[in-house]
N, C-alpha and C positions, 0 to 999 in steps of 0.2 A: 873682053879678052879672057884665055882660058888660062890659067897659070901651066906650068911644063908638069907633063906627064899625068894632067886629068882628060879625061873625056867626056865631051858634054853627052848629059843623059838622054836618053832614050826612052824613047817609049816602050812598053813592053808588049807582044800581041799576046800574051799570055798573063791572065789576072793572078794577081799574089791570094793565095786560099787564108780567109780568116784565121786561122788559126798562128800563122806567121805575124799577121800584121799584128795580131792582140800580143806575140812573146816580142816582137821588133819595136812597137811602140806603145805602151801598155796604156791605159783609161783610166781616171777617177771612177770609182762605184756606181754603175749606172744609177742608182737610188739616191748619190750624193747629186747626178747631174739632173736628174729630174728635180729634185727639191731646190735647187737653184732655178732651174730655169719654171717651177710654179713661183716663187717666190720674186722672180722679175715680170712677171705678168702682171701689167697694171691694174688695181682695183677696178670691179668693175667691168674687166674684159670680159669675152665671151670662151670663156676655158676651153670649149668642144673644139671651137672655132682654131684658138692658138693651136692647141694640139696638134691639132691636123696640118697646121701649117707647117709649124715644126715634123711634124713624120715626111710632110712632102719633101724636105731639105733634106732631111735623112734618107729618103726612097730614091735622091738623085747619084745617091754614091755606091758605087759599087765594085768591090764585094764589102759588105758590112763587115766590121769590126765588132767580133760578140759583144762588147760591152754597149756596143750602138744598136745592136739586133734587140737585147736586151732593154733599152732605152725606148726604143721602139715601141716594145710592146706595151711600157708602162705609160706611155704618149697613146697609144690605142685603147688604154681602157680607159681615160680621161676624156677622149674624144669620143666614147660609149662607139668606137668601131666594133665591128663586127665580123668583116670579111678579112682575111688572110692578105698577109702583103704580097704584093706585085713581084712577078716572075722579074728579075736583073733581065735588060733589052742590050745584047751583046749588038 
């Protein structure tokens, strides 16, 4: 049930431009998120391999959040990528 006087949200056909989403909901330092998320990677893993996994979770969202674009990239040179990320598939 919806309490009086909200309306349930909506989808938008129009994507909110990074820039909004980064001043709307701000990010820890993508340098701080990266050293967390090497630092849970279990010894032993295959780094290239996590990374990638990880960018692919991040390649599912769209429009990136700078600090994710950001994040991104330092997950792509862990992963020794090379090729430029993937056009957003409206």
């Amino acid at each position: 049930m919806i309490a009086d006087g909200h309306q349930p949200c909506r989808e938008s056909s129009r994507p909110i431009d990074p820039e909004t989403i980064a001043a709307v909901s701000p990010l820890p330092p993508p340098e701080e998120i990266f050293v967390d998320w090497l630092m849970s990677v279990p010894a032993g893993a295959d780094l290239e391999a996590a990374a990638r996994k990880q960018m692919a979770l991040i390649d599912r969202r769209t429009p990136l959040h700078p600090a994710a674009q950001c994040l991104r990239a330092l997950l792509a040179t862990m992963a020794g990528a090379t090729e430029p990320r993937p056009l957003p598939r409206f």
